[in-house]
C-alpha positions in Angstrom: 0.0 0.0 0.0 1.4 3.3 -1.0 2.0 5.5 2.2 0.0 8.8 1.9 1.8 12.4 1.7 1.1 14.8 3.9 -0.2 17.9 3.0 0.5 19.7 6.4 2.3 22.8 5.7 6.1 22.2 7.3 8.4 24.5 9.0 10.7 23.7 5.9 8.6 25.0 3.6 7.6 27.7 5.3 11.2 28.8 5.9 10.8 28.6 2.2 8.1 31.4 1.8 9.3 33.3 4.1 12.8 33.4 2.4 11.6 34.4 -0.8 8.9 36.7 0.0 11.6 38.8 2.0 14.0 38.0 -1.2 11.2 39.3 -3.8 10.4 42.6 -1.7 14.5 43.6 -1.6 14.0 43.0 -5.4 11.4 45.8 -5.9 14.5 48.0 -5.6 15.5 46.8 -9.4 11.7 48.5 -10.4 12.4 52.0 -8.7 10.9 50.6 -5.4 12.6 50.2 -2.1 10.2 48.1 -0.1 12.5 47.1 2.6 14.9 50.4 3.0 13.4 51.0 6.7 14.6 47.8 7.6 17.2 48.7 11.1 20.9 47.7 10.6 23.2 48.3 14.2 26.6 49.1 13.3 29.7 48.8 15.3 29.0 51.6 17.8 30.4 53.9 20.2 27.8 56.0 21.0 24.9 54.1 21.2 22.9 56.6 20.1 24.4 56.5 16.4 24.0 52.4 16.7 20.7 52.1 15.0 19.8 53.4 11.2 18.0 52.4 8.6 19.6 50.3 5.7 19.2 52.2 2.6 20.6 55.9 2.6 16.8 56.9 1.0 16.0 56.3 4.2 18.3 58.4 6.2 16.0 61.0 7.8 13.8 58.1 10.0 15.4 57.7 13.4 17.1 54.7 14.0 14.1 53.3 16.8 11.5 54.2 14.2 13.5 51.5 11.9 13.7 48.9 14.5 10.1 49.0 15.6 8.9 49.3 11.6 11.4 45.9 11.2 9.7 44.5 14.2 6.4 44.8 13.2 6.8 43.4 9.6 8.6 40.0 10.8 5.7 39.9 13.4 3.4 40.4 10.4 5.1 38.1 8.9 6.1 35.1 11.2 2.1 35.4 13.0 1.0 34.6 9.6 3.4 31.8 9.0 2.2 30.8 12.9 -1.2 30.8 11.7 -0.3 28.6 8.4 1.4 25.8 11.0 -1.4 25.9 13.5 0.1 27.6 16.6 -1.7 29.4 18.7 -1.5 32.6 17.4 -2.2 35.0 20.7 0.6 33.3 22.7 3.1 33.5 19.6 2.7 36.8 19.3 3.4 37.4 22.7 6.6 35.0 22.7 7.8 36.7 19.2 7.9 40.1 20.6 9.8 39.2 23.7 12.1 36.5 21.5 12.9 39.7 19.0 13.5 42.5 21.8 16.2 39.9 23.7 17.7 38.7 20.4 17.7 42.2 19.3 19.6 43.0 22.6 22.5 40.7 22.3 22.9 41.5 18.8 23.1 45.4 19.7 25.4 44.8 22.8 27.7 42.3 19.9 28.0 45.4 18.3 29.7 47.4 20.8 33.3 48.5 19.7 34.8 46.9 22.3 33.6 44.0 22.0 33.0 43.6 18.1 35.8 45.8 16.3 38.8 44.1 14.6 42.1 45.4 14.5 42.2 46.7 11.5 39.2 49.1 12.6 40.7 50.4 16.0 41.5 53.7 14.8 38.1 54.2 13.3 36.3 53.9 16.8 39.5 55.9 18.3 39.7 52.8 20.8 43.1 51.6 21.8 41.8 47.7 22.1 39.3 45.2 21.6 37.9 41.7 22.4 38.6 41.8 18.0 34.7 39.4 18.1 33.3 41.4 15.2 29.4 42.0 15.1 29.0 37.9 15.6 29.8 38.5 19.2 26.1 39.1 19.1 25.4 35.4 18.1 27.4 34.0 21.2 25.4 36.4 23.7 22.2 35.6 22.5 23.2 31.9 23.1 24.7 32.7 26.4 21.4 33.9 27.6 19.3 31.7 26.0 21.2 29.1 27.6 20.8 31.0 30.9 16.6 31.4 30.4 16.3 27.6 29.2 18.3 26.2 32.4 17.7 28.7 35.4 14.5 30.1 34.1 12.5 27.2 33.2 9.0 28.8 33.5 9.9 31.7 31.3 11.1 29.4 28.6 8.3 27.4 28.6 5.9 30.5 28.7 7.8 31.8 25.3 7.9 28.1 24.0 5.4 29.0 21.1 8.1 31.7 19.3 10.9 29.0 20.4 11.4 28.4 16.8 15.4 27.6 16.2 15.3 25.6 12.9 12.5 28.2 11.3 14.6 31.0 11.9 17.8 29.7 10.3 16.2 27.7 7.6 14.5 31.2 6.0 17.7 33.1 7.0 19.3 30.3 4.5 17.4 30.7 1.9 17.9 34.8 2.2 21.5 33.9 2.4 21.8 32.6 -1.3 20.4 35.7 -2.8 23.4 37.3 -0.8 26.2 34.7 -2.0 24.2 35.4 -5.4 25.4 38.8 -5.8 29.1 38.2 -4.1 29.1 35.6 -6.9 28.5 37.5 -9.8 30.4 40.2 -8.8 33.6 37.7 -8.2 33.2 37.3 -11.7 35.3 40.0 -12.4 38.3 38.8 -10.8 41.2 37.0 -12.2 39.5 33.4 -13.9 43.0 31.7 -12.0 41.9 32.9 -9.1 38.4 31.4 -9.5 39.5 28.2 -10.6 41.6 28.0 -8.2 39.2 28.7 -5.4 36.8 26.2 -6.9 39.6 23.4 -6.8 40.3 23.8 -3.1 36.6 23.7 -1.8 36.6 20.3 -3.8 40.0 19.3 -2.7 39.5 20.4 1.0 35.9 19.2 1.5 36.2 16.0 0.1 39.4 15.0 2.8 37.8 16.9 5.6 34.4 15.4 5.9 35.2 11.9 5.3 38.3 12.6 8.3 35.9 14.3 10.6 33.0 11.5 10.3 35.9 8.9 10.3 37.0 10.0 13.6 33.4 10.5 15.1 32.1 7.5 14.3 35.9 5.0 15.0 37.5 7.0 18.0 34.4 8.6 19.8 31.7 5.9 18.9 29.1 8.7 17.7 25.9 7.5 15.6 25.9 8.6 12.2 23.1 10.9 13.5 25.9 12.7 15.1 28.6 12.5 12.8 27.1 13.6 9.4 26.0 17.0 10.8 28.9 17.5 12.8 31.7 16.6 10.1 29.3 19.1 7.6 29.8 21.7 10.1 33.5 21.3 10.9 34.1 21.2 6.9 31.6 23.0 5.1 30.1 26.7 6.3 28.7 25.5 9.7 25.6 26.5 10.9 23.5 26.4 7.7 25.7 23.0 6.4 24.8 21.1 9.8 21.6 22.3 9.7 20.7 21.5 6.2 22.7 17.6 6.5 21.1 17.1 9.3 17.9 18.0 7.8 18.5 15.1 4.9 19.1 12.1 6.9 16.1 13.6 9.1 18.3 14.2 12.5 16.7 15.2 15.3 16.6 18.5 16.1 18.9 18.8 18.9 21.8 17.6 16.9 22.5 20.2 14.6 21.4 22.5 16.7 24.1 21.3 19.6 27.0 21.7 16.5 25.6 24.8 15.2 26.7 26.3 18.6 29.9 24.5 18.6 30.6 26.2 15.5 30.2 29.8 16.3 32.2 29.6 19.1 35.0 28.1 17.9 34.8 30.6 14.7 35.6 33.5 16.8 38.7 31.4 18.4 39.5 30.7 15.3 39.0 34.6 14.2 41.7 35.9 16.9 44.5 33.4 16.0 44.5 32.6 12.4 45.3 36.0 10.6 48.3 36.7 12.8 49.7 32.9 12.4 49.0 34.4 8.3 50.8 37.3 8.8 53.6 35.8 10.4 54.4 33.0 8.2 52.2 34.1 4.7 53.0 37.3 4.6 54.8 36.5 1.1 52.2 34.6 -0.3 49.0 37.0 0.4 46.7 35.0 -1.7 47.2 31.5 0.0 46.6 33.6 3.3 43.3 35.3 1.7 42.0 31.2 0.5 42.9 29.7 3.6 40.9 32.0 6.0 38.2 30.8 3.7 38.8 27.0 3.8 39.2 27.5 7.4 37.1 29.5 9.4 33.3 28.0 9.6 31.3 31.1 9.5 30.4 33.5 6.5 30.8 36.6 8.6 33.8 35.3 11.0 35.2 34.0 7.4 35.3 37.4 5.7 36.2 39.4 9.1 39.4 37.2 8.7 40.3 37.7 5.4 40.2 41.7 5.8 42.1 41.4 9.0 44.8 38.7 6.9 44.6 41.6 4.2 45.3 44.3 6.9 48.1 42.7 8.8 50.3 41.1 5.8 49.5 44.7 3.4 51.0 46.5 6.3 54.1 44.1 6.9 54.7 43.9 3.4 54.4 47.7 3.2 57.2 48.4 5.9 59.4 45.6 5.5 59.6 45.4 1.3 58.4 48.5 0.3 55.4 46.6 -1.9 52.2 48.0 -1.9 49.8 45.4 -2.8 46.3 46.6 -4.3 43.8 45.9 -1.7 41.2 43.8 -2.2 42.6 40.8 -3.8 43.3 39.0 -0.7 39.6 39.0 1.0 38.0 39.0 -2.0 39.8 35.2 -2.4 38.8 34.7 1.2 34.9 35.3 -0.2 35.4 33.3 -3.2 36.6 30.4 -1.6 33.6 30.7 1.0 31.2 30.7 -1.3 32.3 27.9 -3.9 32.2 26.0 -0.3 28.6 27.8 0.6 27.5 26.5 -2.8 28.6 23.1 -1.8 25.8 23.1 1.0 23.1 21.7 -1.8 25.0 19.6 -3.3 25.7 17.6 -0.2 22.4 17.4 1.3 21.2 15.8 -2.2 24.0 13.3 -2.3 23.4 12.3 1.8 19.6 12.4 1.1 20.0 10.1 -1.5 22.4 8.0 0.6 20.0 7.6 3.7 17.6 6.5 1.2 18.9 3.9 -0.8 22.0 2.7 1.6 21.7 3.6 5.0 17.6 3.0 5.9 16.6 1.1 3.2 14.9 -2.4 3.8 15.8 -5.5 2.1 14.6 -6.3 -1.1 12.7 -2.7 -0.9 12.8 -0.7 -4.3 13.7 2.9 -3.6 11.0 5.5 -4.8 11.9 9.4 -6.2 9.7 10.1 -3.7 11.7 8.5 -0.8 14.5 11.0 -1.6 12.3 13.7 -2.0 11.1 13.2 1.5 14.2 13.6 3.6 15.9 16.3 0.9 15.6 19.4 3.5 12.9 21.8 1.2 14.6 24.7 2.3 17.5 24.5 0.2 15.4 24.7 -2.6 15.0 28.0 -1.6 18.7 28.9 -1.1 19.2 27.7 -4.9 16.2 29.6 -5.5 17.6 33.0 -4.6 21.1 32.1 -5.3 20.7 31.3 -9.2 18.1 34.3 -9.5 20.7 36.5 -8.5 23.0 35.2 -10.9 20.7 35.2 -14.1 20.1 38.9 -13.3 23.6 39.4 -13.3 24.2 37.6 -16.4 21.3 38.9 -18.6 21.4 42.7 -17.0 25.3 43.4 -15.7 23.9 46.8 -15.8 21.8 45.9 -12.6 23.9 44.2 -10.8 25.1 47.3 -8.6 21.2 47.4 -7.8 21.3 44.5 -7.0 23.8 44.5 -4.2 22.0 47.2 -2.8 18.6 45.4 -2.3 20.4 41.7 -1.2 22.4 44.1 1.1 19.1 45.3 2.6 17.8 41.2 2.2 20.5 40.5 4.5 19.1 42.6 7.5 16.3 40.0 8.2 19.1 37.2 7.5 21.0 38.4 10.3 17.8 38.7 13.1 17.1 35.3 11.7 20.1 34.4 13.1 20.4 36.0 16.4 16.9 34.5 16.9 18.3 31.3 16.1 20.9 31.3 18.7 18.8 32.9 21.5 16.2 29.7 21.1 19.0 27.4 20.8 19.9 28.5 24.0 16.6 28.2 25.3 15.9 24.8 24.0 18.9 23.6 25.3 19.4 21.7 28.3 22.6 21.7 30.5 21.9 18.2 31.4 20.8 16.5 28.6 23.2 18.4 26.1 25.9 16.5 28.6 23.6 12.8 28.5 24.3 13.6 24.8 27.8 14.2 24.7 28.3 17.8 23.8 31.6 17.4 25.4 32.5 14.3 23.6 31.2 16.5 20.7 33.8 19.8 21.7 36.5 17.4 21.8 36.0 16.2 18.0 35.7 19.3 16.9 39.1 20.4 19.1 40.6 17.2 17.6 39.7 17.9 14.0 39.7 21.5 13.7 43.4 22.3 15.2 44.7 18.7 14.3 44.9 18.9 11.0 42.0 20.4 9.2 43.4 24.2 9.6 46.8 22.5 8.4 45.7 20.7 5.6 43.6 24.2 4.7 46.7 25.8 4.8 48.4 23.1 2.3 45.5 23.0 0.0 45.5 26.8 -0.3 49.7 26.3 -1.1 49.0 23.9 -3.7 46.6 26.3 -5.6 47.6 30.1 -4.5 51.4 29.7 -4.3 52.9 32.0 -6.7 50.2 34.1 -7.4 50.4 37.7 -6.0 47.8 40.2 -5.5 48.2 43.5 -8.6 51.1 46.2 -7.3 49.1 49.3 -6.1 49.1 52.4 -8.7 
């Protein structure tokens, strides 16, 4: 007897919608309408006063509350409908969104704090003589920290917010808004050298292909972890992270509290990872600039913590090179490999949770003598990342069939990539929240931390750093002037 589909609207899906309805407002920009210029970005800050303005410079003359609380009220609009569409009861969600945005909100402007969040390379711009060097991420490990605090010591507050207590809806529509962004940094890496490009797309392969099957080897020989556990956490030691365990764990149908238990992993070990690897760069790459730029990419595990290394890398080694040899490099060429390298690896993230869909299907949970349906495969492959192709590709047919837009086009995935980042502070808060002290250890997070300790400063930085020899030696960024 066939086995009847569901037609119950899933959070996966609805991370879908949500994705690309923020993605096709930002895109009104393109037809002389900004629909989402309002939308409240916190810089580095200061002053906290200055901390808070609105996205697009059209939008300049609304005070910077007046953006937050317009931002606030259209994800409320929009998440209480998506809360009505999955059933939830919609008076208590409301109530738990609003308090879920205003603490998220909090951590992420208190991540933003110059002291906390400005690199080195910025000091002088804040006029501050140090820093914790965390960059604006900073705001993702608070937001954890406190969830963590509320979901252990605060039971009765987490359970009365448990309706908005949404980790994997958050991150899965700040994925799909995420390819739109990758989209644009794409198409406008097609401008650079095609070496440098080819390069960078033979590295990813390269890298990803030896640290996964290391990183599940070791899980699964030395640290007897299912394969529950080890397919999410090798995908987020070797891919991007947070959206790669999120979106394998997704395809072989994990439970929740897997990827979400690496996803944190991740973060924090991307900020370690932030404060040592551009000075070990600068100290022994300073004469090979572009293997430094691809190996903060094949290294560090977050987009933001990625990119925040390359331009520290770029900052250190431009200045060494500067006072030592007398060679001014042209800036740009050494983060803008960082990016390239992240994305080809960001890219990668669809790819993957095809192949391990396809895997658990017909290899791993498949019954003897049973004949494996599409529809089996289409079942565990995690919706959402139809949505991440969705906006990625779209992005890069504009570029291709309108270059004239694509400057316009960086403008309204720039403004796309507001909501991506609540999205993600929200995520982190409810992991924290969902996340029991306890249990976590019953699970093994610290059997977890030491895998990831293992693999990530045992040799995956190391064989980064080879991999990014192989392809990048020799090849020097353009002299300035």
């Amino acid at each position: 007897m066939e086995q009847k589909v569901s037609t119950k609207l899933t959070e996966d899906w609805l991370a879908v919608i949500v994705g690309l309805f923020i993605f096709v407002l930002a895109l009104g920009i393109l037809f002389g309408g900004d629909l989402l210029g309002w939308a409240v970005t916190t810089g580095i800050w200061t002053n906290p006063a200055l901390a808070l303005n609105p996205v697009a410079k059209g939008f300049a003359g609304l005070p910077g509350l007046a953006s937050l609380l317009l931002t606030y009220l259209f994800l409320l609009a929009v998440m209480t409908i998506g809360a009505g569409l999955l059933k939830a009861n919609i008076r208590k969600f409301i109530v738990a969104f609003t308090v879920v945005f205003i603490i998220s909100y909090i951590c992420w402007f208190f991540g933003a704090w110059a002291y906390i969040a400005a690199t080195t390379n910025q000091l002088d711009k804040f006029g501050i003589s140090w820093s914790l060097n965390l960059t604006s991420e900073a705001g993702y490990i608070i937001a954890l920290v406190v969830g963590l605090i509320i979901g252990n010591f605060a039971p009765g507050f987490a359970q009365a917010i448990n309706e908005a207590v949404r980790p994997e809806l958050y991150i899965k529509s700040a994925i799909v808004v995420l390819g739109g962004y990758l989209g644009i940094t794409a198409a406008e890496q097609l401008g650079l050298a095609t070496s440098v490009m080819f390069r960078g797309f033979c590295a990813i392969v390269e890298a990803y292909l030896i640290y996964w099957a290391i990183v599940y080897f070791v899980a699964r020989k030395y640290f007897k972890f299912s394969r529950e556990w080890a397919v999410p956490l090798a995908s987020g030691i070797s891919i991007c992270g947070v959206s790669a365990a999120i979106a394998t764990g997704s395809a072989i149908k994990a439970r929740p509290v897997v990827p979400i238990m690496v996803s944190s992993l991740v973060v924090i070990f991307a900020v370690v990872e932030l404060l040592l690897l551009p000075f070990l760069a600068q100290k022994f790459l300073a004469n090979e600039p572009m293997v430094a730029g691809a190996w903060m990419g094949l290294a560090v595990k977050t987009d933001g913590a990625a990119v925040a290394s390359g331009a520290i890398t770029e900052s250190l080694i431009l200045a060494k090179v500067s006072a030592e040899q007398g060679i001014n490099y042209q800036p740009g060429w050494m983060m803008a490999t960082t990016t390239t390298v992240k994305v080809f690896i960001d890219i990668f993230i669809a790819i993957w949770a095809f192949i391990l869909a396809w895997i658990w299907s017909a290899k791993i949970e498949r019954r003897t003598n049973e004949k494996i349906r599409l529809g089996q495969i289409w079942e565990r492959f995690p919706k959402f990342i139809l949505g991440y192709m969705a906006t990625f590709f779209a992005v890069i047919i504009i570029a291709v069939l309108a270059p004239n837009l694509v400057s316009h086009t960086r403008v309204a995935m720039g403004e796309a990539n507001v909501f991506r980042g609540i999205f993600f502070v929200m995520t982190f808060f409810t992991i924290g929240v969902v996340s029991n002290f306890r249990r976590l250890w019953e699970e093994g997070i610290g059997r977890l931390a030491l895998v990831y300790i293992i693999c990530l400063f045992g040799f995956i930085i190391w064989i980064g750093m080879f991999i990014s020899w192989l392809f990048f030696q020799g090849v020097k960024p353009p002299i300035a002037g």
